[in-house]
C-alpha positions as CSV (number, residue, x, y, z in Angstrom):
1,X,24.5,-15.6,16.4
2,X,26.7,-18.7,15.7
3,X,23.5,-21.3,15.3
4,X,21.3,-21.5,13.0
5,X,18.0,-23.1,13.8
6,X,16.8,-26.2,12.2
7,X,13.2,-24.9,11.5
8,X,12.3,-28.4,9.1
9,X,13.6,-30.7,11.7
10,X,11.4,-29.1,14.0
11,X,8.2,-28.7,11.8
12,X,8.7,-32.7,10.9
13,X,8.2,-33.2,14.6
14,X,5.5,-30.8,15.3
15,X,3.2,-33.0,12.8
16,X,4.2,-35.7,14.5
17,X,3.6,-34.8,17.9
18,X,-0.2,-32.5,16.3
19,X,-1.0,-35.9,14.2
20,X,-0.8,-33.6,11.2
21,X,0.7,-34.1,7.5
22,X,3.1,-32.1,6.3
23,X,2.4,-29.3,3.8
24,X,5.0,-29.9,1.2
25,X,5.3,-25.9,0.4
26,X,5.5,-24.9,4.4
27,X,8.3,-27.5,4.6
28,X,10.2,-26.2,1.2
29,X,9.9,-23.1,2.6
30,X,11.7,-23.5,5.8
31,X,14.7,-26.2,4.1
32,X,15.3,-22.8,2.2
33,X,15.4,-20.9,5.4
34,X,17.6,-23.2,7.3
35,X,19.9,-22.8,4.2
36,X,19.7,-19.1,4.8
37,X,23.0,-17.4,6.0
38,X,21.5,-14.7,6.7
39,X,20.3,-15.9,9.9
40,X,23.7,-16.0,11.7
41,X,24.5,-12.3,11.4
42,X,21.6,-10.6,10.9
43,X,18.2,-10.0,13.4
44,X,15.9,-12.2,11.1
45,X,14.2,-13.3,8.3
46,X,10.7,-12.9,6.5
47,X,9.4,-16.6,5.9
48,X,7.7,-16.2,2.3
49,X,4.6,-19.0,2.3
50,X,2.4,-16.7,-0.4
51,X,-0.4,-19.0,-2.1
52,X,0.1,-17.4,-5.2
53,X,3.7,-18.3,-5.5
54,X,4.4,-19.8,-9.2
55,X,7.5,-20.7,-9.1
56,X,7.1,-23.8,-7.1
57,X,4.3,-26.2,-6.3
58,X,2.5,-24.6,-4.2
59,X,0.0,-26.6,-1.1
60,X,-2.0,-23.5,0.0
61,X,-1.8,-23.1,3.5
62,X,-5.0,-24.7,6.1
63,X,-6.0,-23.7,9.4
64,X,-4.3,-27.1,10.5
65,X,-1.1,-25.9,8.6
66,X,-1.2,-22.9,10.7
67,X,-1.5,-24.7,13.8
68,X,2.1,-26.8,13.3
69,X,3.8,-23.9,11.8
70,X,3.0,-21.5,14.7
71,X,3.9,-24.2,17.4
72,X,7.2,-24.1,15.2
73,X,7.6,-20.4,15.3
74,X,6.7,-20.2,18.8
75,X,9.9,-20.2,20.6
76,X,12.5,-18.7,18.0
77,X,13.4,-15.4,17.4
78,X,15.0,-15.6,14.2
79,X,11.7,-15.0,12.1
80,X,10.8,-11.2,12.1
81,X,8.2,-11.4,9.5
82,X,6.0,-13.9,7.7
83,X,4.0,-13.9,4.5
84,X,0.5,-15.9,4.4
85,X,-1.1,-13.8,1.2
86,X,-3.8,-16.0,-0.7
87,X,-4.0,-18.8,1.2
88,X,-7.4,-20.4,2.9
89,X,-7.0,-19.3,6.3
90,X,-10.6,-19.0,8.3
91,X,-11.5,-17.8,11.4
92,X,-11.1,-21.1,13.2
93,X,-6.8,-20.9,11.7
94,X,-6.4,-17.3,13.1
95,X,-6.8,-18.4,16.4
96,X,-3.5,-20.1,16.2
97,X,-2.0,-16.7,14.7
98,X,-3.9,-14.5,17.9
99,X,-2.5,-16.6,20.5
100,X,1.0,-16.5,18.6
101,X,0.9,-13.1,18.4
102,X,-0.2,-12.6,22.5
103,X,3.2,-14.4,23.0
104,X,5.7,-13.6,20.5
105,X,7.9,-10.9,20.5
106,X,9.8,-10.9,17.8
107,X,7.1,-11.0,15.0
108,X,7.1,-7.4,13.1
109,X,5.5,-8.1,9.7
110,X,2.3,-10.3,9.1
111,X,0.6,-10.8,6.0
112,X,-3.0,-12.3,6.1
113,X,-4.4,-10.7,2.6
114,X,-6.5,-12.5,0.9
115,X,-7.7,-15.5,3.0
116,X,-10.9,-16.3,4.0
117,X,-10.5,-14.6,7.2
118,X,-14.6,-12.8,8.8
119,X,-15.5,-10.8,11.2
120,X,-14.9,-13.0,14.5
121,X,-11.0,-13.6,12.9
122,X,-10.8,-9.6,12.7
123,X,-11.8,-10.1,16.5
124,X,-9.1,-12.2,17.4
125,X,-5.7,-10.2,15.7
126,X,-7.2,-7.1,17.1
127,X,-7.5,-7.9,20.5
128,X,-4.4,-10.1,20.3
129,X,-2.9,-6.4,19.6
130,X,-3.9,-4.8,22.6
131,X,-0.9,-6.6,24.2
132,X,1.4,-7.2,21.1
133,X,4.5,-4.7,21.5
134,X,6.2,-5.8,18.4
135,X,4.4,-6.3,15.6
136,X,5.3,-2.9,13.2
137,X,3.2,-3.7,9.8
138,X,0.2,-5.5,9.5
139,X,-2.1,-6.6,6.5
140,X,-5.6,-7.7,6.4
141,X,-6.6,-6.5,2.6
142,X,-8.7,-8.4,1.1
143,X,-10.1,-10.1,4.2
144,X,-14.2,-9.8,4.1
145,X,-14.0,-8.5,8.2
146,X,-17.2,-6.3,7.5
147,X,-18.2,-2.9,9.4
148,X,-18.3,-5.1,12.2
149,X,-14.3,-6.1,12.4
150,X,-13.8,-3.0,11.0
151,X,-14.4,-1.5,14.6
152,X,-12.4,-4.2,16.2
153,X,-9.5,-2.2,14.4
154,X,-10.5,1.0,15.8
155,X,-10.7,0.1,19.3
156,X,-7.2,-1.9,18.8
157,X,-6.1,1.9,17.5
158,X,-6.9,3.4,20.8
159,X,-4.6,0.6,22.7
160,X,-1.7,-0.3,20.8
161,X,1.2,2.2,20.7
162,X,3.7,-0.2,18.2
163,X,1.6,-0.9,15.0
164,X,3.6,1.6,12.0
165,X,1.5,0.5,9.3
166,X,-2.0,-0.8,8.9
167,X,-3.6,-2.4,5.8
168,X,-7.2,-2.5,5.5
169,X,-8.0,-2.4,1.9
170,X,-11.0,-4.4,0.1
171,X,-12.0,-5.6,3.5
172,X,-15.8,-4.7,3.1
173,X,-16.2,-2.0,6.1
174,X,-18.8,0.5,6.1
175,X,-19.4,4.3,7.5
176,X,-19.3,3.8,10.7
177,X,-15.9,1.7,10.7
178,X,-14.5,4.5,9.0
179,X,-15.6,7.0,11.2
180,X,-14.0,5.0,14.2
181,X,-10.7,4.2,12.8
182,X,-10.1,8.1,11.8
183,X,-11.2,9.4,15.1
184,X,-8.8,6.7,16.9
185,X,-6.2,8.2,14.3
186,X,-6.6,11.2,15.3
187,X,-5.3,10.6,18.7
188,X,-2.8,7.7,17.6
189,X,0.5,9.1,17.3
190,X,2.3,5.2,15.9
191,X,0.5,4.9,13.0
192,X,2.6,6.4,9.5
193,X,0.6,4.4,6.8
194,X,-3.1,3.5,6.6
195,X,-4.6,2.0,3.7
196,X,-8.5,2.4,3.7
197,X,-9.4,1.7,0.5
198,X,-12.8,0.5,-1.2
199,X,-15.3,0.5,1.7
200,X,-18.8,-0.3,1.1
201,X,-20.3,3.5,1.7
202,X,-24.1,3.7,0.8
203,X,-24.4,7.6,1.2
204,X,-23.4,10.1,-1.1
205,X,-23.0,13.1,1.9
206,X,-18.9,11.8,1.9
207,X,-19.4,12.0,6.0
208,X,-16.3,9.6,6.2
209,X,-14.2,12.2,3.8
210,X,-15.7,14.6,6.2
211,X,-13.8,13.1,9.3
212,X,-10.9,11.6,7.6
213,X,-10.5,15.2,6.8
214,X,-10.7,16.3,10.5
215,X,-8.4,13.8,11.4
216,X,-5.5,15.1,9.4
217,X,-6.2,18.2,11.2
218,X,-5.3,16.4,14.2
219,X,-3.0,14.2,13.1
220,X,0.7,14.9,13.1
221,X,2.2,11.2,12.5
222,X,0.2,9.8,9.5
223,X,2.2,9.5,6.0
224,X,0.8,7.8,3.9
225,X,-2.8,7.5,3.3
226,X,-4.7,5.0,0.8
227,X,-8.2,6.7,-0.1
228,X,-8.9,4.7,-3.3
229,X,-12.8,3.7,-4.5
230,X,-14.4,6.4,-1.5
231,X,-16.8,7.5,-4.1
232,X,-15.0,10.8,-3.0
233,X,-16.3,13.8,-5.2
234,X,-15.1,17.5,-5.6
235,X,-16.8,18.4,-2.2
236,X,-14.5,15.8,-0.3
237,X,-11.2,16.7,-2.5
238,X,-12.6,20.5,-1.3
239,X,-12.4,19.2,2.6
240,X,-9.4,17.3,2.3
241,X,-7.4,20.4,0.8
242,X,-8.9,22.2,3.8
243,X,-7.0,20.1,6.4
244,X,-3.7,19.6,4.5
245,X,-3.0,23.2,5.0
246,X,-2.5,23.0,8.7
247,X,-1.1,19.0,8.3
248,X,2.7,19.1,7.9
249,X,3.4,15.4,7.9
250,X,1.3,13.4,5.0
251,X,3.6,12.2,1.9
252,X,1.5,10.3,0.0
253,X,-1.8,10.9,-0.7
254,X,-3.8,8.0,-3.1
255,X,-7.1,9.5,-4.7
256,X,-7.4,6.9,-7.7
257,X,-10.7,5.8,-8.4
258,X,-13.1,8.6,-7.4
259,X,-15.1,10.5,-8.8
260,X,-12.4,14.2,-9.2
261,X,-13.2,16.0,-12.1
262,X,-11.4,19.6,-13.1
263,X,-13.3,21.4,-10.5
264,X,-11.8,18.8,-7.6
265,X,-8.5,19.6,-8.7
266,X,-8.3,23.0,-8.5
267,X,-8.7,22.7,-5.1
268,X,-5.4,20.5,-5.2
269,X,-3.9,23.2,-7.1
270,X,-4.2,25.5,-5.1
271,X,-3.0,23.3,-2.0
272,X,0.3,22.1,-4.3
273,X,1.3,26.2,-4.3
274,X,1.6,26.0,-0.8
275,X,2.0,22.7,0.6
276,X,6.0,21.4,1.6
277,X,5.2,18.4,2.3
278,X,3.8,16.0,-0.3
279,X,5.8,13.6,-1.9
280,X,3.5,11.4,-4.3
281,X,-0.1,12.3,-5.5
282,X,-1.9,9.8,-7.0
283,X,-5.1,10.6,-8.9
284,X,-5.6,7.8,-11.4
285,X,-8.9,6.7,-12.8
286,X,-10.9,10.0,-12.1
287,X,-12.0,12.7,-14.2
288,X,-9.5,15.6,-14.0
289,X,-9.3,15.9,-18.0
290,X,-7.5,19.1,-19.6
291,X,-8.5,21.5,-17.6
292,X,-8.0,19.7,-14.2
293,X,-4.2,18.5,-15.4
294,X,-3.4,22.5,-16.8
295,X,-4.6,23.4,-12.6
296,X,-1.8,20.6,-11.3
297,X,0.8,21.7,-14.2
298,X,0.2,25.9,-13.0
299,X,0.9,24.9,-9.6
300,X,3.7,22.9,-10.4
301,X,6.0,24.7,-12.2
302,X,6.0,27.8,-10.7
303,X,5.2,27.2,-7.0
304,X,5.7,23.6,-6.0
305,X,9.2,22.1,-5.0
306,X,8.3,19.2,-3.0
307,X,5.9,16.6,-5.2
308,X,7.8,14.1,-6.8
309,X,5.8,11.8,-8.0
310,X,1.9,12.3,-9.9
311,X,-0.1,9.8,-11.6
312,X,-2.7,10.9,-13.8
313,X,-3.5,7.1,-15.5
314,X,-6.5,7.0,-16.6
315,X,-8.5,10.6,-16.3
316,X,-9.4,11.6,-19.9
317,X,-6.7,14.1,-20.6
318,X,-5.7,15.0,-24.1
319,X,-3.0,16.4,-26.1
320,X,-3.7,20.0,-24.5
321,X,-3.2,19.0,-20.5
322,X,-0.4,16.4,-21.1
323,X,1.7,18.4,-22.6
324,X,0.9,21.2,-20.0
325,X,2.4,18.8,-17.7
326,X,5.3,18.1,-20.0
327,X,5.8,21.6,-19.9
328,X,5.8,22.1,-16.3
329,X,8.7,19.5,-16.0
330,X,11.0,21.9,-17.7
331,X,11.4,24.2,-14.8
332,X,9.9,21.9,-12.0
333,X,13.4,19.6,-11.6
334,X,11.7,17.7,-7.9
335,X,8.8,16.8,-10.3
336,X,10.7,13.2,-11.1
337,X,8.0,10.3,-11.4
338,X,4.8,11.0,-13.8
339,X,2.4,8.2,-15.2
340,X,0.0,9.6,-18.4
341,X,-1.0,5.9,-19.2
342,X,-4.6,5.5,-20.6
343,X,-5.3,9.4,-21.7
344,X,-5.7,10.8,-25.0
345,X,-2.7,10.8,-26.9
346,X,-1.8,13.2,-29.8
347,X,1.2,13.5,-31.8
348,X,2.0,17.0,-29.7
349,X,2.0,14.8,-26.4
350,X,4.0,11.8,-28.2
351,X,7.2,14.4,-29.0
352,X,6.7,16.2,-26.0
353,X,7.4,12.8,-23.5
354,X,9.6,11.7,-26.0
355,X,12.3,14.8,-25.5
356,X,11.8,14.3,-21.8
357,X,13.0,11.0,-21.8
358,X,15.5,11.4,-24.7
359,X,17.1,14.8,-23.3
360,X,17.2,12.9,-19.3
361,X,14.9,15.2,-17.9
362,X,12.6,11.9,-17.6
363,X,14.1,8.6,-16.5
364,X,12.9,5.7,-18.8
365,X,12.2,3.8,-15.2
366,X,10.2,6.6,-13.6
367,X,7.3,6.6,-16.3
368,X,4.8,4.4,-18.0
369,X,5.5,5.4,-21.5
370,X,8.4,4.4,-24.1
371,X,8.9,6.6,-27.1
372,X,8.9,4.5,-30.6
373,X,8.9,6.0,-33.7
374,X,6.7,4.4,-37.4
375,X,6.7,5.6,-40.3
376,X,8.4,8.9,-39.1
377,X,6.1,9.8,-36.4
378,X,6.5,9.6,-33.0
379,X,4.0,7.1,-30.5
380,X,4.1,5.8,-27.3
381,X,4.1,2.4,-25.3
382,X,2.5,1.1,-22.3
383,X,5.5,-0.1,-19.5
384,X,4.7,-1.7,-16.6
385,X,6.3,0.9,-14.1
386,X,3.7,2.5,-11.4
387,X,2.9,3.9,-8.1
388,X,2.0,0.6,-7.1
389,X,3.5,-2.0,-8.9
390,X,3.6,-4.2,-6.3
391,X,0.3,-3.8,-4.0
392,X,-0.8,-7.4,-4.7
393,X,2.1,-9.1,-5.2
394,X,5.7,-9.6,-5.1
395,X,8.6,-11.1,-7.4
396,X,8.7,-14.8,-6.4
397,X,12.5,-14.5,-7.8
398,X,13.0,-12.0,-4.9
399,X,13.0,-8.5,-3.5
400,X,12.4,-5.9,-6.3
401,X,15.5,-4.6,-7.5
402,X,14.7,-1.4,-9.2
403,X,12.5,0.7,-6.7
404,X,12.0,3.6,-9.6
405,X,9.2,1.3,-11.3
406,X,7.8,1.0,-7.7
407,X,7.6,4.7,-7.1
408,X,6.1,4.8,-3.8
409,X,8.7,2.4,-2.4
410,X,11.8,4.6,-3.7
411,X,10.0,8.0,-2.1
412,X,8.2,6.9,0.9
413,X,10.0,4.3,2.6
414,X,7.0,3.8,4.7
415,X,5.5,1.7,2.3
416,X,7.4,-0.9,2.7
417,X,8.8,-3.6,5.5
């Protein structure tokens, strides 16, 4: 392309014409784009208008906003994605976005999370999906849609063929939403990444583990799947294992904050010696302890070839199952991201990570512990490196250089747009 568009120009005008003000960050935002190069030679650009951006005054973004910005958008093809995190959007604002997103077709990344965004809003970017061919990743987390526009998502599910990645974290659905969405999944065959995370669930039976469990039976697409705050037990952890022996496609497989303890993980144990697929494991903030880490560290070095990355934050382990793992990183070499943060250190543990890092066997960048030494014994320090670095935010200085402290972007490449 030999033009670039003037998108300020144009959004001075479209308050003019909509009898609006202008937002000063929505109009910073696109002088930077017009300045953006990028835009002659390449098929687009992500317009960055996060709330919780610090690095510049920042107007949060209204349902009025909204209104001009999308009447800006409307005819250009040079935006491909656009970033509204932690603004104050409401239902009465997404109507703007639904009608947009009927009529664009360029549009493949939208960010809603964290607005103010209910159940009749979930109604209106669902159904505006039924006709949407473009859009590829989509995220709604920490929107308050209920049960209710939970199952707008599910019927969407059974309609749309484009939609690669679907985010519906902390959004407040219930059994029955669950149950919908991972029966649509098990006929969707677009889906790769579905994030499901912290439902409200008033039962303890685990039905929804019960069918997400059937779906990956089914399921022959999905790769990433978010499971985190199910409640999810042993007996669910038991199900799940079940159906990841005939599924050949999953990658990454989030368990944190359940309620696993040794007996759960055997289970996984026994599923690591056979399955080639897996990529990344996350189990943080359960209950595995020693017994449940010495299961995964069995399976791992002598049987497993294919995880890469584990995290074990958080589960009550002590010097006994963390240097099992340690150990098993000696002869497992595809074993190359592990996070111990938050266990039970002892001195034993504290060498054993230290002559992992020191020796190269561990990268510095794919852990969450630095070796220091005081007084001539050897200790440990927290780094900010993870599975999930990034979930709830982004640099404002820019894309994230170094994907090893952002493990699941450097392994699954699903994860990100």
């Amino acid at each position: 392309m030999s033009f670039r568009p003037d998108f300020h120009q144009h959004y001075v005008q479209a308050c003019q014409n909509l009898g609006q003000p202008e937002n000063r960050f929505i109009a910073h935002v696109l002088q930077e784009a017009d300045k953006n190069d990028k835009i002659r030679w390449t098929k687009g650009i992500t317009l960055k208008i996060a709330g919780n951006n610090r690095l510049v005054p920042v107007q949060k973004v209204t349902d009025d906003d909204l209104q001009v910005l999308v009447s800006v958008l409307q005819n250009t093809v040079f935006v491909t994605g656009l970033d509204l995190r932690f603004n104050v959007l409401t239902d009465a604002g997404v109507k703007h976005m639904a009608t947009f997103l009927q009529e664009n077709s360029t549009l493949r990344y939208l960010n809603l999370m964290f607005n103010d965004i209910g159940t009749s809003g979930a109604e209106l970017i669902a159904r505006a999906l039924h006709r949407n061919e473009t859009l590829v990743y989509l995220r709604m987390t920490g929107n308050k849609i209920g049960n209710e526009g939970g199952m707008f998502f599910a019927s969407m599910l059974q309609i749309n063929s484009t939609l690669e990645k679907l985010d519906l974290g902390d959004c407040d659905m219930g059994t029955q939403c669950l149950i919908a969405i991972t029966t649509a999944l098990t006929q969707n065959k677009s889906v790769k990444a579905v994030n499901l995370n912290r439902p409200l669930l008033y039962s303890q039976q685990e039905e929804t583990t019960v069918h997400v469990a059937l779906m990956l039976k089914n399921n022959s697409s999905l790769v990433e799947l978010h499971l985190c705050k199910h409640e999810m037990k042993n007996f669910g952890v038991e199900r799940l294992c079940e159906a990841l022996y005939e599924n050949s496609s999953l990658r990454y497989l989030d368990l944190s904050c359940n309620k696993i303890t040794c007996d759960g993980v055997k289970f996984l144990g026994e599923l690591l010696k056979q399955n080639q697929t897996l990529e990344i494991l996350d189990l943080s903030a359960n209950r595995i302890e020693d017994d449940g880490a010495i299961y995964l560290s069995e399976a791992l070095a002598w049987y497993n070839r294919t995880l890469q990355a584990l995290s074990v934050v958080s589960n009550n382990i002590s010097g006994k199952g963390l240097v099992a793992l340690s150990d098993a990183m000696k002869t497992n070499m595809k074993l190359s991201y592990i996070y111990i943060w938050k266990n039970k250190f002892d001195e034993a543990t504290c060498v054993a990570f230290s002559e992992l890092i020191q020796t190269g066997r561990l990268k510095p960048n794919c852990t969450d512990v630095e070796p220091y030494k005081v007084d001539g014994h050897t200790d440990l320090a927290e780094l900010s490196h993870g599975l999930k670095k990034h979930y709830y935010w982004v640099p404002s200085y820019g894309k994230e250089t170094n994907k090893d402290a952002n493990a699941s972007l450097a392994i699954v490449t699903v994860s990100e747009y």
